[in-house]
Every structure is written in C-alpha cells, then in structure tokens.
C-alpha positions, 0 to 999 in steps of 0.5 A: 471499522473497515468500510468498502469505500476505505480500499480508494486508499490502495491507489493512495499508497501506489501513490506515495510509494511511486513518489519514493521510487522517483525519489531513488529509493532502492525498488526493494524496499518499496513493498516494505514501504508499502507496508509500513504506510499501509499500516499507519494509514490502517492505525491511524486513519481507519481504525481509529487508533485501534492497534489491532484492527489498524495493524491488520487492514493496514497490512492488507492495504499495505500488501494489496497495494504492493500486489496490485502495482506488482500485477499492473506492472507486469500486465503492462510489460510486453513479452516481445 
C-alpha cells in the first residue's frame, strides 16, 4: 500500500531520469523514462508485486515526477 513517506521516491526517479539525460538521451523520452521507472518502482517496491496497485501509483510517481521537474525547470528559467 501507498504510504505518505513512498513520495521521497519522486526525487528518486528526478534522479535517475537526470542521469539519462547526462547520458544523451533525447529529452523527449525523458517523461516516458519517467514513467516507465515510476511504474516498476510502484510494481516492485511499493505495492509488492501487486500489478494493479503498482501500475497505477507507479504511473502517478512516474507522471509527478516528470510534472515536477517540468515545473522546477520552467520556475528556474529567467524571462529576460
């Protein structure tokens, strides 16, 4: 089950998905990338290997993840 303290896995995954970008991945698969991890984490980690929970707080960590760098990014940017 999804406890409150399981959303310090959203930096985690900014994390990962930072270190494909490093690595040149094309930064249009980086929220798919997101996803994708968002969503075993959810399987594996957080619901135990309970497909249907897992898939779906792995999506939502997964897509906060990517929302959240999207939204710190464009914070950061200067409209000068």
């Amino acid at each position: 089950m999804f406890e409150i303290y399981d959303v310090v896995l959203i930096p985690l995954i900014m994390g990962i998905v930072e270190m494909f970008k490093k690595a040149g991945v094309n930064k249009k698969y980086l929220p798919f990338i997101a996803l994708a991890i968002g969503i075993i984490i959810g399987v594996v980690y957080v619901a135990a290997m309970d497909w249907k929970q897992g898939v779906l707080v792995g999506m939502m960590l997964g897509l906060s993840a990517s929302g959240l760098y999207s939204g710190a990014k464009s914070t950061m940017k200067s409209d000068d």
